[in-house]
PDB file of N, CA, C, O and CB in Angstrom:
ATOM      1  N   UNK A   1      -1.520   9.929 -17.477  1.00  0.00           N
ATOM      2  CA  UNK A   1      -0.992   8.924 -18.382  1.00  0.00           C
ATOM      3  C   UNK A   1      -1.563   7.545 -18.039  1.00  0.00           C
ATOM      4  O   UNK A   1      -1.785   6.832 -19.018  1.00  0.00           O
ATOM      5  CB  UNK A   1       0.546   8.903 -18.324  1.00  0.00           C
ATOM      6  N   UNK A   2      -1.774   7.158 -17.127  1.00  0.00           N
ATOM      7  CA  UNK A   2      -2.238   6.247 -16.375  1.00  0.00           C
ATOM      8  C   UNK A   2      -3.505   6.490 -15.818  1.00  0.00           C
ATOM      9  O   UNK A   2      -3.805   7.471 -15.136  1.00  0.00           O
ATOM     10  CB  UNK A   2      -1.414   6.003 -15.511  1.00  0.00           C
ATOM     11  N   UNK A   3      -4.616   5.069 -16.303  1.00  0.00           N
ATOM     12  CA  UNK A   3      -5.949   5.879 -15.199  1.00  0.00           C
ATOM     13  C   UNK A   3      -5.876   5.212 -13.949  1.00  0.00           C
ATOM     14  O   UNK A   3      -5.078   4.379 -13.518  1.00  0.00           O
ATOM     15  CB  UNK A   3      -7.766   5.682 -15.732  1.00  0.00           C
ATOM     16  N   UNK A   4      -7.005   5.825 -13.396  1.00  0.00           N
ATOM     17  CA  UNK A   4      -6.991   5.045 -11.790  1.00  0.00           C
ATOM     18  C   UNK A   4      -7.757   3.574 -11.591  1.00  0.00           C
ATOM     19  O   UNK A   4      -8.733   3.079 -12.155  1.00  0.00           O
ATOM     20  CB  UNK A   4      -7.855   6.116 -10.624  1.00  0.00           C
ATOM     21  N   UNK A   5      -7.007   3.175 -10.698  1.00  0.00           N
ATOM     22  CA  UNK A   5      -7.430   1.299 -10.955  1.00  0.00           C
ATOM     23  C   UNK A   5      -7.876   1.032  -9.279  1.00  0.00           C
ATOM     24  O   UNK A   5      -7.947   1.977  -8.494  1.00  0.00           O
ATOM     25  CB  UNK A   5      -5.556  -0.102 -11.585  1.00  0.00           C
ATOM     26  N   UNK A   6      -8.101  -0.100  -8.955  1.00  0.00           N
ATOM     27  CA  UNK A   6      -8.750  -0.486  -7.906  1.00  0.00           C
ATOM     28  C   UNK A   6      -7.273  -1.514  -7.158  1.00  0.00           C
ATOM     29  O   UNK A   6      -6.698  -2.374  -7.825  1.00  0.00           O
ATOM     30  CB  UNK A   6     -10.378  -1.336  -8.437  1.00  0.00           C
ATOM     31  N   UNK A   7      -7.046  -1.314  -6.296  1.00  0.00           N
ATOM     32  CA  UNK A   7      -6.283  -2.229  -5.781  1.00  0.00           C
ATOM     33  C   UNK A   7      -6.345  -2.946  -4.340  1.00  0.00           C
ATOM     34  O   UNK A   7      -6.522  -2.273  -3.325  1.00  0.00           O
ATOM     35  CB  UNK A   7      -5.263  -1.702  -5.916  1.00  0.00           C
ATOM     36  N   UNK A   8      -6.227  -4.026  -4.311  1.00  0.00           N
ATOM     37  CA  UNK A   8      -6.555  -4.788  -2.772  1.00  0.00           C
ATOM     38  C   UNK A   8      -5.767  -5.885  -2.698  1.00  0.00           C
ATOM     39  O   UNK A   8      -5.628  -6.799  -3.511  1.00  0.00           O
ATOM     40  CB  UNK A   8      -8.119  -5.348  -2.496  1.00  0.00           C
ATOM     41  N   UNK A   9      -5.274  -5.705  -1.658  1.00  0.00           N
ATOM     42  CA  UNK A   9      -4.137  -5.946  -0.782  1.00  0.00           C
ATOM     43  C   UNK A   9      -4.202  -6.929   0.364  1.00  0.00           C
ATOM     44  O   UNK A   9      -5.311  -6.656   0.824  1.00  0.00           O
ATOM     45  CB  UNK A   9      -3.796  -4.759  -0.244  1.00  0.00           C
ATOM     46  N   UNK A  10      -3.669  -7.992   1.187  1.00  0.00           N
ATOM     47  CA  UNK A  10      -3.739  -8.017   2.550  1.00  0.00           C
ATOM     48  C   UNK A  10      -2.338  -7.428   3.072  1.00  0.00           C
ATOM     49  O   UNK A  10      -1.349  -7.293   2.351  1.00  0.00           O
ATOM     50  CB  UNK A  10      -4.061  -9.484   3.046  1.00  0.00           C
ATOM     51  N   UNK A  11      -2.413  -7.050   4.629  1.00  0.00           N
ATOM     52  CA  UNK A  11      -1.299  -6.705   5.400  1.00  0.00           C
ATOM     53  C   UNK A  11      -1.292  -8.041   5.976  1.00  0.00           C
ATOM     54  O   UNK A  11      -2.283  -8.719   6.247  1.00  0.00           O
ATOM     55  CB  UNK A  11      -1.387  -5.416   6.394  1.00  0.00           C
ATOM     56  N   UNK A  12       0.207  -8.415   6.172  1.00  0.00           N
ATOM     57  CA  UNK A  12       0.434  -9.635   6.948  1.00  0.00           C
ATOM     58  C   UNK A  12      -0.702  -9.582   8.435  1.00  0.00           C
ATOM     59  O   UNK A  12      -1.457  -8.621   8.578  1.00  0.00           O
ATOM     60  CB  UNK A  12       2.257  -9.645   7.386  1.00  0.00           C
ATOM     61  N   UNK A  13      -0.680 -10.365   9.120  1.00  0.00           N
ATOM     62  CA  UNK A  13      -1.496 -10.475  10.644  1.00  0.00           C
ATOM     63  C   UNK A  13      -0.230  -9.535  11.254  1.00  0.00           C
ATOM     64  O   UNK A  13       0.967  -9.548  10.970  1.00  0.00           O
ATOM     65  CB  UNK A  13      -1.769 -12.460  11.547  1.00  0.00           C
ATOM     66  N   UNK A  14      -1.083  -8.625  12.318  1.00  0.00           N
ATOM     67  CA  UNK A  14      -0.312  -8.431  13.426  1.00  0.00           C
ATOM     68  C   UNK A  14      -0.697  -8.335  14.697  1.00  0.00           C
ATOM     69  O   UNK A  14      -1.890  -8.534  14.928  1.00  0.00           O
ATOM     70  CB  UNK A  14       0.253  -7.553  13.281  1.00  0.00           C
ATOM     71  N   UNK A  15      -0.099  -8.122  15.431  1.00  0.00           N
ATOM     72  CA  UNK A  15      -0.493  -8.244  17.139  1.00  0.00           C
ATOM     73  C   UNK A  15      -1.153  -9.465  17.446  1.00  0.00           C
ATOM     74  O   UNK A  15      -0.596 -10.561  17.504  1.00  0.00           O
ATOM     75  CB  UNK A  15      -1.554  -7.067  17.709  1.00  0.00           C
ATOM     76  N   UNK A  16      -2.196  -9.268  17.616  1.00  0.00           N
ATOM     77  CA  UNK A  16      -3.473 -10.975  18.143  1.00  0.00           C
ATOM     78  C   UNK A  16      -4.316 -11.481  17.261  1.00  0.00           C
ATOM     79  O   UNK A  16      -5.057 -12.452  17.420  1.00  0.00           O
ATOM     80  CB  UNK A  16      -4.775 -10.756  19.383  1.00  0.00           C
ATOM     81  N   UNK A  17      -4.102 -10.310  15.634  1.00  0.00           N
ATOM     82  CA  UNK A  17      -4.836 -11.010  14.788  1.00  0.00           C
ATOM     83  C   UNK A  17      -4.252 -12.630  14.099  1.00  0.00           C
ATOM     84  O   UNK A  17      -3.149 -13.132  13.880  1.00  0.00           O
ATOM     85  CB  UNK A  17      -5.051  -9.948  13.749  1.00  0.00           C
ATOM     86  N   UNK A  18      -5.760 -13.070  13.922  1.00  0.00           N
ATOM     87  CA  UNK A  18      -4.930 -14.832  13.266  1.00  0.00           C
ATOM     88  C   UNK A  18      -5.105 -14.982  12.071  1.00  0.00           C
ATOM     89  O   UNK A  18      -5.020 -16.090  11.541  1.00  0.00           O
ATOM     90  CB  UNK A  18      -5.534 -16.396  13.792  1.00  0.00           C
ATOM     91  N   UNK A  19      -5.501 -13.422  11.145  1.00  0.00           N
ATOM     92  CA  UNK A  19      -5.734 -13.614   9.594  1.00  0.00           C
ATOM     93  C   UNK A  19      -5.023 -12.119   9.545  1.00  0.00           C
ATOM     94  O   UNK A  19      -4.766 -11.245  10.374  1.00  0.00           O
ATOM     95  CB  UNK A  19      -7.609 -13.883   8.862  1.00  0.00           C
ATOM     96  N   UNK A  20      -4.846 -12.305   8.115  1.00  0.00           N
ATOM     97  CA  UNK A  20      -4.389 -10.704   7.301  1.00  0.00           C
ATOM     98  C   UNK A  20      -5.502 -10.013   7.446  1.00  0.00           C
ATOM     99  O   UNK A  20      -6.696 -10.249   7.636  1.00  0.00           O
ATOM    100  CB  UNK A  20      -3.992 -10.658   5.537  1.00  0.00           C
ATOM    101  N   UNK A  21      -4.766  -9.038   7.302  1.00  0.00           N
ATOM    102  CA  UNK A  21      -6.014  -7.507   6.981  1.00  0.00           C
ATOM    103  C   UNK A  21      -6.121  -6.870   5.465  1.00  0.00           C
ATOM    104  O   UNK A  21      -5.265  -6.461   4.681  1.00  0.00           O
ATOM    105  CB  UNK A  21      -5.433  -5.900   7.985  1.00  0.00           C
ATOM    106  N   UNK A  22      -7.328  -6.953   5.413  1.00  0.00           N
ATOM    107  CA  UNK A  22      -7.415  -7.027   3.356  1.00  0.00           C
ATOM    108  C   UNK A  22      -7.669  -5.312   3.859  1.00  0.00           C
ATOM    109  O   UNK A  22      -8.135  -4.776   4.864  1.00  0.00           O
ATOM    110  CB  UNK A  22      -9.361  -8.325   2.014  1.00  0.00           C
ATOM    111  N   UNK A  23      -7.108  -4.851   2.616  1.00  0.00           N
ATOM    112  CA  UNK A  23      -7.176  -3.422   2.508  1.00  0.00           C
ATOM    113  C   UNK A  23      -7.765  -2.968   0.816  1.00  0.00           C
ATOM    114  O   UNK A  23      -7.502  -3.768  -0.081  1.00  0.00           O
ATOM    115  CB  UNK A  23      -5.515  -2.827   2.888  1.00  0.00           C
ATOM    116  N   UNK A  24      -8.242  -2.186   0.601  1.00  0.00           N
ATOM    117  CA  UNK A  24      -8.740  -2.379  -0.651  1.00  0.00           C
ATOM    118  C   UNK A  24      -8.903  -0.424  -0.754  1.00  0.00           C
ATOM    119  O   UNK A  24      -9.208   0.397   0.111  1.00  0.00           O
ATOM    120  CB  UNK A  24     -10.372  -3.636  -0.721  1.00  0.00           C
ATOM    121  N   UNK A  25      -8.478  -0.244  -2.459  1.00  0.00           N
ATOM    122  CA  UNK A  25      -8.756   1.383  -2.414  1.00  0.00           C
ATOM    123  C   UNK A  25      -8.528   1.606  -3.604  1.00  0.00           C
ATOM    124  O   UNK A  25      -8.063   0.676  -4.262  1.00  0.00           O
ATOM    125  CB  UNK A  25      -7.903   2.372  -1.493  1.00  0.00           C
ATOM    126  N   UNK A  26      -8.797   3.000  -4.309  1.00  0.00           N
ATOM    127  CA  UNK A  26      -8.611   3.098  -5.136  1.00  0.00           C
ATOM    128  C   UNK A  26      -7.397   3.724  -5.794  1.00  0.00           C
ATOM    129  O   UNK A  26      -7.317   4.823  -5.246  1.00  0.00           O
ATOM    130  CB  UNK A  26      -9.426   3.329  -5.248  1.00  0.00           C
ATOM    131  N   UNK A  27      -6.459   3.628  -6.625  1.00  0.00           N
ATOM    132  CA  UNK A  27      -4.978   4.299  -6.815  1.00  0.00           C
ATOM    133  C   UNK A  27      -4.731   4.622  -8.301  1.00  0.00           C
ATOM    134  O   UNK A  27      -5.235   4.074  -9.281  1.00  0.00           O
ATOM    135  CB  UNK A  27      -3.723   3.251  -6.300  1.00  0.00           C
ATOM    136  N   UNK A  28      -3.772   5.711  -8.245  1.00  0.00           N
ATOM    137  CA  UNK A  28      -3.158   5.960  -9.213  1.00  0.00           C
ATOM    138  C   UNK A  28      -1.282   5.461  -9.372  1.00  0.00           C
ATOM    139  O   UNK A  28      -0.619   4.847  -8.535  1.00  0.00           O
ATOM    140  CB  UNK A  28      -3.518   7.373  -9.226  1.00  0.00           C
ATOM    141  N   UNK A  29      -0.937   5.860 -10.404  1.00  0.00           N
ATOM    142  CA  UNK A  29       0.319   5.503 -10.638  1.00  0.00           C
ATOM    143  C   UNK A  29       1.035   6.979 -10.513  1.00  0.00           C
ATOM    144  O   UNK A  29       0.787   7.943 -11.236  1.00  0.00           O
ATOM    145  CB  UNK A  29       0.471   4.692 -12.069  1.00  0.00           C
ATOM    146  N   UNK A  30       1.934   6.937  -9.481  1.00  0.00           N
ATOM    147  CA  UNK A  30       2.602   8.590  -9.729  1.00  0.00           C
ATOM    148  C   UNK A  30       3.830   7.750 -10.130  1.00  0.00           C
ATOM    149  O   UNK A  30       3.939   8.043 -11.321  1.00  0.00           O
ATOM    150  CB  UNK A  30       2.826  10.005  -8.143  1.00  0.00           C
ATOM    151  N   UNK A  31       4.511   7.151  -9.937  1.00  0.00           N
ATOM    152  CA  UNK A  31       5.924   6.853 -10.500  1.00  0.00           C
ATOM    153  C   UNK A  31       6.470   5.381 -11.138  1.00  0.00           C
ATOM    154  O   UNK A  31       6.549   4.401 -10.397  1.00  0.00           O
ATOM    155  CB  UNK A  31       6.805   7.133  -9.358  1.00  0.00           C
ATOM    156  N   UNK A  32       6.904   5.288 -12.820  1.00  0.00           N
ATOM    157  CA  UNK A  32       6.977   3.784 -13.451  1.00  0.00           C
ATOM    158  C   UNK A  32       8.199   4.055 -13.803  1.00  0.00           C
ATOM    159  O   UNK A  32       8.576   5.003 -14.493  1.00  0.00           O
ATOM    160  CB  UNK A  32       5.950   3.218 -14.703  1.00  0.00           C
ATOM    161  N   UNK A  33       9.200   2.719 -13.043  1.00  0.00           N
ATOM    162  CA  UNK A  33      10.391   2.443 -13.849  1.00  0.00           C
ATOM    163  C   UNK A  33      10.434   1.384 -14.794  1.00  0.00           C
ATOM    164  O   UNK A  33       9.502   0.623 -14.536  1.00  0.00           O
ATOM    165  CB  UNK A  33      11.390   2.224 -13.068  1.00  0.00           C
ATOM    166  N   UNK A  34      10.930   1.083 -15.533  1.00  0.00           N
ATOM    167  CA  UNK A  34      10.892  -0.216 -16.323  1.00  0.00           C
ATOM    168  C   UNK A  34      12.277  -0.689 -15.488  1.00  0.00           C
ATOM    169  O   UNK A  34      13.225   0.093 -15.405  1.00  0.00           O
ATOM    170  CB  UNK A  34      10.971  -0.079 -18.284  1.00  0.00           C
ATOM    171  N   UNK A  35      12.330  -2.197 -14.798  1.00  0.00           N
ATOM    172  CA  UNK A  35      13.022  -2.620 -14.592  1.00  0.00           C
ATOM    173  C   UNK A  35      14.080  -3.728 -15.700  1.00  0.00           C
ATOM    174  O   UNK A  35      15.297  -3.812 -15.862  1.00  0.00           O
ATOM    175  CB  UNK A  35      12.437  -2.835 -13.689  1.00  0.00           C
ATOM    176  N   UNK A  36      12.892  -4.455 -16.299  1.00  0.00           N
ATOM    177  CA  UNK A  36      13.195  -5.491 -17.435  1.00  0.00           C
ATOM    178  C   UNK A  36      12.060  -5.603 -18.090  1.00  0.00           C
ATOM    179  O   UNK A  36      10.987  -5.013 -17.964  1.00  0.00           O
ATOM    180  CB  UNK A  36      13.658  -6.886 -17.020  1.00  0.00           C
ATOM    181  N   UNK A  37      12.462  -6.528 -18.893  1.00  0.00           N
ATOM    182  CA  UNK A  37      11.284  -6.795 -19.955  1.00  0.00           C
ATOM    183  C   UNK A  37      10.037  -6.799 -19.440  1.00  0.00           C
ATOM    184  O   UNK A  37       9.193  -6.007 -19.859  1.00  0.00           O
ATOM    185  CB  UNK A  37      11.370  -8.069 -20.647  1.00  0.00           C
ATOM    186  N   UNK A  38       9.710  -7.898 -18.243  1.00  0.00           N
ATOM    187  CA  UNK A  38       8.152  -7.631 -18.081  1.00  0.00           C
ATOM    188  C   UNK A  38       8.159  -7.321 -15.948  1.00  0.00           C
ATOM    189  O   UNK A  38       7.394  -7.661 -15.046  1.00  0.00           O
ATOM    190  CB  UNK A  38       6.960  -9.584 -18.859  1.00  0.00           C
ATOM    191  N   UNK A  39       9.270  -6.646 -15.999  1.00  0.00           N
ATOM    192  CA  UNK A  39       9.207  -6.173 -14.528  1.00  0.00           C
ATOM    193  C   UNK A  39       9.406  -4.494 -14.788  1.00  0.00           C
ATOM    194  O   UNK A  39       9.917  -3.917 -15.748  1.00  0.00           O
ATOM    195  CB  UNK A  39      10.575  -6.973 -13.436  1.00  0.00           C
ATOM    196  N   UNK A  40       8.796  -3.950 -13.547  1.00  0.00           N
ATOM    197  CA  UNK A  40       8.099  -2.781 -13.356  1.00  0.00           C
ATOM    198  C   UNK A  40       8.737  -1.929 -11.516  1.00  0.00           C
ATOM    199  O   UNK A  40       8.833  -2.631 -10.509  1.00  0.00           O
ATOM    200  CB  UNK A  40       6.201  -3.396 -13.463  1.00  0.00           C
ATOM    201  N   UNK A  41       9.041  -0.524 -11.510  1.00  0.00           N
ATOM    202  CA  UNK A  41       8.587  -0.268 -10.368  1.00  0.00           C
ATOM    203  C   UNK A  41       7.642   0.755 -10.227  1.00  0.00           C
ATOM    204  O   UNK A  41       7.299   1.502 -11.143  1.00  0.00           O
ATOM    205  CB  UNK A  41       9.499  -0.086  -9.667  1.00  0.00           C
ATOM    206  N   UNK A  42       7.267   0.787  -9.196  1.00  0.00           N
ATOM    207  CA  UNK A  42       5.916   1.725  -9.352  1.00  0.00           C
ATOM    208  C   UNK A  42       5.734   2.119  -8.039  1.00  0.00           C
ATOM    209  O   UNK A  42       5.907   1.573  -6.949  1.00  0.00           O
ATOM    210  CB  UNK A  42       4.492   0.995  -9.941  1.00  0.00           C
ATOM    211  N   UNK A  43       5.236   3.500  -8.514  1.00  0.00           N
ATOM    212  CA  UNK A  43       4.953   4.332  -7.066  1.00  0.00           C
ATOM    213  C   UNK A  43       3.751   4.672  -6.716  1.00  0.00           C
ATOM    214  O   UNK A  43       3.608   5.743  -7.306  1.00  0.00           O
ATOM    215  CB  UNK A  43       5.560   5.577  -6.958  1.00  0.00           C
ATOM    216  N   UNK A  44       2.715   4.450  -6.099  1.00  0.00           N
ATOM    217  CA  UNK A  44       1.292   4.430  -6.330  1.00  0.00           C
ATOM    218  C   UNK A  44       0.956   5.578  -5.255  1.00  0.00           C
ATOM    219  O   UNK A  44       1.600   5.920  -4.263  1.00  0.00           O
ATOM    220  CB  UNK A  44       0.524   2.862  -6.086  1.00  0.00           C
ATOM    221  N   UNK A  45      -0.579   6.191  -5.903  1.00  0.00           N
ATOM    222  CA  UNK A  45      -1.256   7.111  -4.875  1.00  0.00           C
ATOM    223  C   UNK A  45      -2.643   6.745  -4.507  1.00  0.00           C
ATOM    224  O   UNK A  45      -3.611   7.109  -5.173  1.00  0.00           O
ATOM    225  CB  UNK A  45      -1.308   8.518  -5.378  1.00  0.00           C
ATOM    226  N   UNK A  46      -2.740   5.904  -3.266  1.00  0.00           N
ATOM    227  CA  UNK A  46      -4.387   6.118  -2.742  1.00  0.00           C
ATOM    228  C   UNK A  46      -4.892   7.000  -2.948  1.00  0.00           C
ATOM    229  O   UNK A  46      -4.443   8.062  -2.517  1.00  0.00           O
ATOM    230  CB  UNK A  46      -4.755   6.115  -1.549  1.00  0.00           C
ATOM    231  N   UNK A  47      -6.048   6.956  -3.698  1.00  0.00           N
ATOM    232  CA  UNK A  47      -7.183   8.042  -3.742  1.00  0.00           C
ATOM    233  C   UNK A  47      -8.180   7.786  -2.888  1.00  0.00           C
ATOM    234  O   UNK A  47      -8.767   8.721  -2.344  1.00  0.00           O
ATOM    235  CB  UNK A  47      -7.823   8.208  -5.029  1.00  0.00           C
ATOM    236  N   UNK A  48      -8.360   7.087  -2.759  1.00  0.00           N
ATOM    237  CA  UNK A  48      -9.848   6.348  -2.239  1.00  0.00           C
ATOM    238  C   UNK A  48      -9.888   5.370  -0.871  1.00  0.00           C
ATOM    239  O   UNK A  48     -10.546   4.334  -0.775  1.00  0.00           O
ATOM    240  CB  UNK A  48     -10.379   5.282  -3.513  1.00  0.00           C
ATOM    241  N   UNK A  49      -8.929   6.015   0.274  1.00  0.00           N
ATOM    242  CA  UNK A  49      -8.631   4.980   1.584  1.00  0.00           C
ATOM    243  C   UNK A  49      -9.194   5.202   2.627  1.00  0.00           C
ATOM    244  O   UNK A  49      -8.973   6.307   3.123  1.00  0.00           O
ATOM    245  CB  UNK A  49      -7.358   4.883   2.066  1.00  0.00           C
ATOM    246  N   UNK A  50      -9.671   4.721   3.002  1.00  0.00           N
ATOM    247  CA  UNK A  50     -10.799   4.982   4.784  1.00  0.00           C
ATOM    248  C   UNK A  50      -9.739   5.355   5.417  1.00  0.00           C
ATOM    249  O   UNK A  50      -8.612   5.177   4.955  1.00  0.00           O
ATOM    250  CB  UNK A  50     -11.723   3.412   5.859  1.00  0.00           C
ATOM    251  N   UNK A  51     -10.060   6.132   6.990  1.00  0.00           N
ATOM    252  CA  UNK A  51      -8.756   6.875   7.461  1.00  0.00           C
ATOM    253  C   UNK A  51      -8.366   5.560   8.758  1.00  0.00           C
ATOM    254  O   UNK A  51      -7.528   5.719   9.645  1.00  0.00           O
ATOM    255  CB  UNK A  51      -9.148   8.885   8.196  1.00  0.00           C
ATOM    256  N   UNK A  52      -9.122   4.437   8.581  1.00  0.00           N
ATOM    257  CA  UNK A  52      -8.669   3.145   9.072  1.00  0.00           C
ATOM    258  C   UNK A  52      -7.817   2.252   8.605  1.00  0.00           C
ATOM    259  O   UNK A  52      -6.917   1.667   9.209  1.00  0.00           O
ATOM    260  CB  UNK A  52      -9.479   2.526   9.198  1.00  0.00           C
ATOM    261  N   UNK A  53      -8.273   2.143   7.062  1.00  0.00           N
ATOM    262  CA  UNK A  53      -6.988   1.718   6.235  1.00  0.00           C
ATOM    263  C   UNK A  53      -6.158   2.171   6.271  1.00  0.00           C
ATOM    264  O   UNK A  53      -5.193   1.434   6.467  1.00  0.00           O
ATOM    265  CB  UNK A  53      -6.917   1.658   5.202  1.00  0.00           C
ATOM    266  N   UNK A  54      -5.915   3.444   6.142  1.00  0.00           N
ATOM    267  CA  UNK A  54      -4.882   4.388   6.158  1.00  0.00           C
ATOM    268  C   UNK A  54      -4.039   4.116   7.388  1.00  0.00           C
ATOM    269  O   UNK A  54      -2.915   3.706   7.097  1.00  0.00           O
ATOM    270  CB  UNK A  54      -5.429   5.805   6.130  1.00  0.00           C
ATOM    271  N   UNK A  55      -4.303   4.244   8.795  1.00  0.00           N
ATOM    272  CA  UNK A  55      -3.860   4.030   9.681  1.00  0.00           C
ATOM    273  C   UNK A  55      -3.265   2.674  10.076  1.00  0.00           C
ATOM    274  O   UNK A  55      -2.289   2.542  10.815  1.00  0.00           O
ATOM    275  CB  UNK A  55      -4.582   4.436  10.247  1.00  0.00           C
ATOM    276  N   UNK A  56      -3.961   1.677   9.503  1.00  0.00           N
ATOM    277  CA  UNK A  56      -3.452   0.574   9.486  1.00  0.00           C
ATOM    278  C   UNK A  56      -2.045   0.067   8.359  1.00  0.00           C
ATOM    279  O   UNK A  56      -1.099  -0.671   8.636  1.00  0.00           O
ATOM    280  CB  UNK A  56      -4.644  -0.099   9.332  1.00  0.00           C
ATOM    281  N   UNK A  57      -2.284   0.617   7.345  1.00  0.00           N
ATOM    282  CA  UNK A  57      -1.123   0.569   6.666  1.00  0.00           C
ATOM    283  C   UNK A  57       0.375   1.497   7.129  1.00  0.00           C
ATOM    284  O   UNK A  57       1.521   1.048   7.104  1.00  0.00           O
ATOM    285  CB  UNK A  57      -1.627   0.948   5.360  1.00  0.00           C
ATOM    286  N   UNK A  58      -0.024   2.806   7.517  1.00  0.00           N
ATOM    287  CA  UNK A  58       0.703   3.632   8.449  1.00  0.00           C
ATOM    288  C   UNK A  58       1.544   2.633   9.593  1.00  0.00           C
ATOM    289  O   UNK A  58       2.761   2.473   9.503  1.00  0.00           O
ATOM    290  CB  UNK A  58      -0.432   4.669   9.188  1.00  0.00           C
ATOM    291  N   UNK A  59       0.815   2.070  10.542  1.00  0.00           N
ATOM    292  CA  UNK A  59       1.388   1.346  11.477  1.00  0.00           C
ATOM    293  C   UNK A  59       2.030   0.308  10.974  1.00  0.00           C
ATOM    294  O   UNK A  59       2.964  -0.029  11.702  1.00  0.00           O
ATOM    295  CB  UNK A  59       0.587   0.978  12.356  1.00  0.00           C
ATOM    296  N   UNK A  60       1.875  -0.522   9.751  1.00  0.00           N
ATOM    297  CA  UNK A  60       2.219  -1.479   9.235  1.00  0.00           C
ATOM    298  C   UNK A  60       3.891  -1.182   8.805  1.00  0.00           C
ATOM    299  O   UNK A  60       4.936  -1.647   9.260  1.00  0.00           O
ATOM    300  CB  UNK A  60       1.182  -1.768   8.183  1.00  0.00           C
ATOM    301  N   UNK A  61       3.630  -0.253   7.788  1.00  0.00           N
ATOM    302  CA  UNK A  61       4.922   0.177   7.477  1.00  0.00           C
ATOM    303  C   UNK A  61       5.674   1.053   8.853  1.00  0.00           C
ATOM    304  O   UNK A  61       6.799   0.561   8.935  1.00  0.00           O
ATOM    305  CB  UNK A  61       4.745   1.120   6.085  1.00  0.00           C
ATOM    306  N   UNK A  62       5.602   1.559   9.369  1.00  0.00           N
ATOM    307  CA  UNK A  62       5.954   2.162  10.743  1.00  0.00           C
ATOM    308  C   UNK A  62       6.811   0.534  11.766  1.00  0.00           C
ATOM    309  O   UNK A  62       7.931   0.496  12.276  1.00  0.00           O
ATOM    310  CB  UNK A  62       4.027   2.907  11.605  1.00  0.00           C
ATOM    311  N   UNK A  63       6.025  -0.275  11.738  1.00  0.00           N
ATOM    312  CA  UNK A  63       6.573  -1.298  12.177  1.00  0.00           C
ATOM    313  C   UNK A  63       7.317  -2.198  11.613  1.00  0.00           C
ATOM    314  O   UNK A  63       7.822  -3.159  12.193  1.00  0.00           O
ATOM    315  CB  UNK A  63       5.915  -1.764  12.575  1.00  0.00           C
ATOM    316  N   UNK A  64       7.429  -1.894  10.318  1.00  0.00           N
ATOM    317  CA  UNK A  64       8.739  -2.791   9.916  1.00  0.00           C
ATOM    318  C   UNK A  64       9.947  -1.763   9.287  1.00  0.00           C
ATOM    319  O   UNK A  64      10.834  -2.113   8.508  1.00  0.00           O
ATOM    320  CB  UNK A  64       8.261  -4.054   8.613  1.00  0.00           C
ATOM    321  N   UNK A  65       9.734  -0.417   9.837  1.00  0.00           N
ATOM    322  CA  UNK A  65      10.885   0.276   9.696  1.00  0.00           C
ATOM    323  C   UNK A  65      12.364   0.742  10.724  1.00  0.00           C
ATOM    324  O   UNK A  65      12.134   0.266  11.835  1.00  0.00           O
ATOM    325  CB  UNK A  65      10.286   1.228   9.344  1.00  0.00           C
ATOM    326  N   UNK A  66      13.107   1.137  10.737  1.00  0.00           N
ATOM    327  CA  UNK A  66      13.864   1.076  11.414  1.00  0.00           C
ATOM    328  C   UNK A  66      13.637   2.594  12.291  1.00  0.00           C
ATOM    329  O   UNK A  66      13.829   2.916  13.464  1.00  0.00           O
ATOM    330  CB  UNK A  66      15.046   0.699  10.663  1.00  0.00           C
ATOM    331  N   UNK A  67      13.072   3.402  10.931  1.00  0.00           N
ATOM    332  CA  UNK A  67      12.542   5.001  11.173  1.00  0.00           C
ATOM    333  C   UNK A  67      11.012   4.928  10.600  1.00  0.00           C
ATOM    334  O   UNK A  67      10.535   4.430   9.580  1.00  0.00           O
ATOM    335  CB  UNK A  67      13.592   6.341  10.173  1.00  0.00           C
ATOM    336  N   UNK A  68      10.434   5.669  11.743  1.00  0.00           N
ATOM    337  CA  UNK A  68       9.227   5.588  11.486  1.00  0.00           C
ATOM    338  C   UNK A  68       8.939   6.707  10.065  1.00  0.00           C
ATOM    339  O   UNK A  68       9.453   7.821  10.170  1.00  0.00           O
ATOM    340  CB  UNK A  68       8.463   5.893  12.909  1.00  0.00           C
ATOM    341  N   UNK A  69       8.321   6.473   9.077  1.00  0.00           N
ATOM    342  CA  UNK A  69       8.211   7.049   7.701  1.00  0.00           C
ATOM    343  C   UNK A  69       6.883   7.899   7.753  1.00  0.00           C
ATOM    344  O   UNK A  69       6.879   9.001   7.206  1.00  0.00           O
ATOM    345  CB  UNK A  69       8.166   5.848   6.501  1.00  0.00           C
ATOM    346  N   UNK A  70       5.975   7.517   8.270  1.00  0.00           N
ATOM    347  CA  UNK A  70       4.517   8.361   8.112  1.00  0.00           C
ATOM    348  C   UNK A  70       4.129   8.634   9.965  1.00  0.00           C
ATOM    349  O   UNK A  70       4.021   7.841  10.900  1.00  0.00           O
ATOM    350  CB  UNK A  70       2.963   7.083   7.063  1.00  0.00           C
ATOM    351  N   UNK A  71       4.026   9.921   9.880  1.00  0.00           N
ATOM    352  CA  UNK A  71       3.718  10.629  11.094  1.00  0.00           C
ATOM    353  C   UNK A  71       2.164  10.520  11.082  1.00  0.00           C
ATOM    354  O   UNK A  71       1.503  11.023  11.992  1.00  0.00           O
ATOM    355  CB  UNK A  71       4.312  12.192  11.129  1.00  0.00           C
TER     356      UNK A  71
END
């Protein structure tokens, strides 16, 4: 229903870095709520992520969870 789009991102800085980390990949849409008129939620699928990005977003979200979410 949706085609695949390009999306890029930074992750906030962490540890000793003194800039964000731009992440960039390619995605699909697996899940759209309509929230309001021109708000949206959305559940997206990397297609297209280096297994560095990947890992880095992994740890990212891993560290601001209470439970770690991606093994």
């Amino acid at each position: 229903m949706f085609p695949d789009f390009q999306l890029e991102f930074d992750l906030p800085e962490s540890g000793s870095r003194e800039e964000g980390i731009n992440i960039r990949s390619t995605c699909n849409v697996t899940y759209c709520r309509r929230l309001s008129k021109d708000s949206y939620h959305l559940g997206l699928n990397f297609v297209d992520l280096s297994q560095t990005d990947a890992r880095l977003v992994a740890d990212y979200i891993n560290s601001k969870s209470a439970k770690p979410l991606i093994h």
